[in-house]
N, C-alpha and C positions, 0 to 999 in steps of 0.2 A: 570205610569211614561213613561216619552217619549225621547227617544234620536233620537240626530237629527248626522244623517250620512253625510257626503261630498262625493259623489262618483262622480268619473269619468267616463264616460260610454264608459270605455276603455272594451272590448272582454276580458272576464274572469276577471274582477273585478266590474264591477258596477251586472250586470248576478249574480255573484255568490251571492254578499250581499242580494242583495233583495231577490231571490229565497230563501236561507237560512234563513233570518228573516221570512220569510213567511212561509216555509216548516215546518221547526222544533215546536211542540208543547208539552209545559213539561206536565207532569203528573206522578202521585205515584206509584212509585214501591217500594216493600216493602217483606224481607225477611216472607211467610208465614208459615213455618215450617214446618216440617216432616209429617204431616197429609196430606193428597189431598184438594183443595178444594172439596166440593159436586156441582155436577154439575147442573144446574138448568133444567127445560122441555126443554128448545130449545137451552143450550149450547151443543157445540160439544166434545166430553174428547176421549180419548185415558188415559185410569189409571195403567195401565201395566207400573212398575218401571225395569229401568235398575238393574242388580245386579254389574256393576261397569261400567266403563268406557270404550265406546267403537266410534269404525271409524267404521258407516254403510258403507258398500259396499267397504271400502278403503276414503270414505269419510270424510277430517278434521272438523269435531261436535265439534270444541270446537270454544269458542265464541270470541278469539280472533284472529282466521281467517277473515284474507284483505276480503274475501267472506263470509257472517255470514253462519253462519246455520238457518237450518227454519223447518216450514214445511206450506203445503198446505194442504187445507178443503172445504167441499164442503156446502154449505147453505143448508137451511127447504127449503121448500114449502109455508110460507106466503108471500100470494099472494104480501102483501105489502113492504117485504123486512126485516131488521133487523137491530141492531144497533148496532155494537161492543161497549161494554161497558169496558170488561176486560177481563185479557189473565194472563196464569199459564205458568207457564215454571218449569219440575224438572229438577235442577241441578245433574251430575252425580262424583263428585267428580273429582280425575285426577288434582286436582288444586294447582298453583304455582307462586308466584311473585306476589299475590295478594296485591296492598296497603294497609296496616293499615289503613289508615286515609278513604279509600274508593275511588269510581271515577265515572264518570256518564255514564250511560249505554244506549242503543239504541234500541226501537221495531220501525220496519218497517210493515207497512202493504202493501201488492201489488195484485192485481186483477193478474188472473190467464187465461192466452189463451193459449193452448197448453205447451211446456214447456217456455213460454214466459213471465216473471212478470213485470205489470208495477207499480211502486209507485202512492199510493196513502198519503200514509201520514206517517211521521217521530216523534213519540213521544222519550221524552229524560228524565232519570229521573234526580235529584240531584245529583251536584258532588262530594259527600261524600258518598256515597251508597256504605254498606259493606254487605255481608249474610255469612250463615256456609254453609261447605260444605252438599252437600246431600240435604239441602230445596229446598220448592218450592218458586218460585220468582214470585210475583203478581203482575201485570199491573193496575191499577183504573183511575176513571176518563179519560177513553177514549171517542171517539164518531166518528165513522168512519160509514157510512151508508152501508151496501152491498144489494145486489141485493136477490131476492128467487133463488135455484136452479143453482146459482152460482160457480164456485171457485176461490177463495183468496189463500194467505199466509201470512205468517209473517214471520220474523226473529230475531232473538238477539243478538247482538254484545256490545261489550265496546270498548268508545273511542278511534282513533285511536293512539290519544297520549297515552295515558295509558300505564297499563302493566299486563303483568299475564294473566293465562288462566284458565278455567276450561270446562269440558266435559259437554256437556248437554246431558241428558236420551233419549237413545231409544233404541227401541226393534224391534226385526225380528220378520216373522208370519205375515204380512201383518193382523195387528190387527184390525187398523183402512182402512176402503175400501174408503174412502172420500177422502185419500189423501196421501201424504210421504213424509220423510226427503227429502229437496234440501238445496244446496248453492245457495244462494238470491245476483245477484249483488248489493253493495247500491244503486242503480239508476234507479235498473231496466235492463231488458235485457235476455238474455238468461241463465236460471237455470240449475244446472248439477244436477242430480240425479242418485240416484241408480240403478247398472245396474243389480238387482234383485226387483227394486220396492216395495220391501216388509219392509222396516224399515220405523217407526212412530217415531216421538217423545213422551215422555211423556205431556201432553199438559191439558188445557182446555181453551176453546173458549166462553167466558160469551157474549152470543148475548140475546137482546131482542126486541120481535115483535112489528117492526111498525104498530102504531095505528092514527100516527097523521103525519100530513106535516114533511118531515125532509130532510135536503138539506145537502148536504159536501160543502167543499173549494175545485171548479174545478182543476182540474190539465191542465197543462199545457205540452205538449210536439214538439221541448225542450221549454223551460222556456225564450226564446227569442233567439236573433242573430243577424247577419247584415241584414238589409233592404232586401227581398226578400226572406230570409226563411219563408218557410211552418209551418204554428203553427196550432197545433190542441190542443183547448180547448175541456174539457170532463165534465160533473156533472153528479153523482150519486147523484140522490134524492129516496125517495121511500115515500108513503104513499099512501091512499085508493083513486078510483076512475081513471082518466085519467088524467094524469100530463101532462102542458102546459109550454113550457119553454119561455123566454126572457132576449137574450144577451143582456148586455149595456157595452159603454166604456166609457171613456172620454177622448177618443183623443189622451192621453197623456199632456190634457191640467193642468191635476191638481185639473181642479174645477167636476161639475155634473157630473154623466155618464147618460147617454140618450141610448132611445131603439136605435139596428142596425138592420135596414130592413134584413127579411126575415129569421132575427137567430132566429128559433125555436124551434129546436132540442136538443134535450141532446149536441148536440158535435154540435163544431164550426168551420168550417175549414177556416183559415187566410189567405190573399195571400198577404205579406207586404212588395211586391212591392212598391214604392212610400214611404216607411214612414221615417219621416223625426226623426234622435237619440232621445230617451227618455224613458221615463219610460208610460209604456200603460196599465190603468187599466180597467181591464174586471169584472163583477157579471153576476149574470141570477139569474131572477125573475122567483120561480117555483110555478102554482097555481094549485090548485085541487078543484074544488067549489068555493067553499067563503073562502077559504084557500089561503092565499098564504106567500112565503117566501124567500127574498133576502137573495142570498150565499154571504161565505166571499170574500173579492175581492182576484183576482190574478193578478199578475203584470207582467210584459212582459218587457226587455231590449232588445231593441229596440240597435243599432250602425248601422255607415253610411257603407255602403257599401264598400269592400274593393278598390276597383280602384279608390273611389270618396274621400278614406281617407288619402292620400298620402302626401297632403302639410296641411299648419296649416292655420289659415285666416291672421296671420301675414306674410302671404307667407314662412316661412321657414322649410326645409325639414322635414319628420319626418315619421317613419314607419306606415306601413297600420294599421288600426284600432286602432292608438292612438291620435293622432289629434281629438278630439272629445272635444264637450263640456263637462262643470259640472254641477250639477244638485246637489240638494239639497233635500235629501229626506227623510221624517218623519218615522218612522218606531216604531210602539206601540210594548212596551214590559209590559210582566206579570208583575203586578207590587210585586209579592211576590217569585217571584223564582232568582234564578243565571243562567245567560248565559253563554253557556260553548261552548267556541273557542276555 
């Protein structure tokens, strides 16, 4: 099914829409019950249960913190990377004001530079998701590509409309040495952690080893602006042999995108000086041999410059960065889930 959007590519409303239609990907989460899962050869687990509810370090772990909770992990050694497939979360009780009826919940995943995370991708589950206290919470049908010898994190939160809270499980002992409880901004940005580094979450990390071409949906940072900001496009690919990239856009025309001289690289850095409001869609072509595979596109809002957006073309007055055309924009949705605004 496809809805069709009217956005104005006004600064913080046409940006937000498309980013967000893009960003958020639903998938199963699912009460799995007081057992662990078993961890598979190259998931990551930390299986050490909290014995009740606790704040590592003085830190707010429960998941209805403005900052979720999380933690970070560090990847194997295949050479060719991995594939998040699924993620466990133990619940640690502490919980209150929970809906009857359920509400939809949020895993973040984020690439990990020092204590720096940047988003990679936003799954969301269904908005009637209820569990008991005390289970483990199951993630399925994910597909995030990470790197060998890497580290990530994740996070978990419920909506911020929502309500209620509950503790998520961890333990002191620096159990797990890959990684530790943080607060995860949603967007990315600087994580706070423990100022004893030693608290884990209860967790398991279901990766499996790339054997074949496998590309993500590039990220964007940010995700667009006024004419003249700096955009750094990114992809995570992983698979066997030497990987060969190739940016394409379309202008913002709408129609084909075609290769852009000299983008070869994993990362594409933008200078969008000159670019006239609109919506700018970016992929890369990743080949390995006789392999190869177009990523999902990522979109870019694009607005005119603020000095140049002052008056309207009817000439009459009007604040900076609202004067802007509309644009018409298709935006594919699952055709079997609820969108949750």
């Amino acid at each position: 099914m496809k809805r069709i959007l009217t956005l104005s590519l006004a600064l913080g409303s046409a940006m937000a829409l498309a980013v967000s239609a893009r960003a958020q990907t639903f998938a199963t989460l699912a009460d799995y019950g007081t057992t662990a899962p078993t961890p598979g050869p190259n998931d990551i687990a930390q299986l050490v249960a909290a014995s009740g509810a606790n704040s590592p370090d003085g830190l707010n772990y429960y998941f209805d913190n403005s900052v979720p909770p999380g933690q970070t992990f560090t990847t194997g050694s295949n050479a060719s990377g991995y594939t998040l497939g699924s993620l466990s979360i133990l619940t640690a009780d502490n919980s209150g004001q929970l809906p009857a009826g359920g509400q939809a919940y949020y895993l973040r995943i984020y690439s990990v530079s020092g204590t720096t995370a940047t988003l990679m991708a936003t799954y969301v589950s269904t908005n009637n998701f209820t569990f008991i206290d005390n289970d483990w919470l199951q993630w399925t049908g994910l597909n995030t590509v990470m790197a060998p010898n890497a580290q990530y994190a994740y996070s978990f939160g419920r909506i911020s409309s929502g309500a209620g809270w509950e503790n998520l499980s961890n333990v002191g002992g620096d159990l797990y040495a890959g990684g530790e409880v943080a607060l995860i901004p949603v967007a990315g940005g600087a994580m706070t952690l423990g100022s004893s580094d030693s608290y884990d979450a209860t967790f398991v990390v279901g990766l499996t080893p790339v054997t074949t071409l496998t590309v993500s949906t590039p990220t964007a940072t940010p995700y667009g602006g006024a004419a003249g900001t700096a955009i750094t496009l990114n992809e995570v690919a992983a698979g066997p042999g030497t990987l060969q990239y190739q940016w394409r856009t379309d202008g913002a025309s709408g129609g084909a995108r075609t290769n852009i001289s000299a983008a070869t690289s994993a990362s594409l850095a933008l200078d969008t000086t000159g670019y006239a409001p609109g919506f700018y869609r970016y992929d890369v072509v990743v080949t390995s041999g006789s392999m190869s595979v177009t990523s999902a596109v990522v979109i870019l809002g694009i607005t005119a410059p603020a000095a140049a957006a002052t008056r309207s073309a009817q000439g009459s007055p009007c604040l900076p960065r609202t004067c802007l055309p509309s644009l018409t924009e298709t935006v594919a949705q699952p055709a079997a889930a609820t969108r949750v605004v």
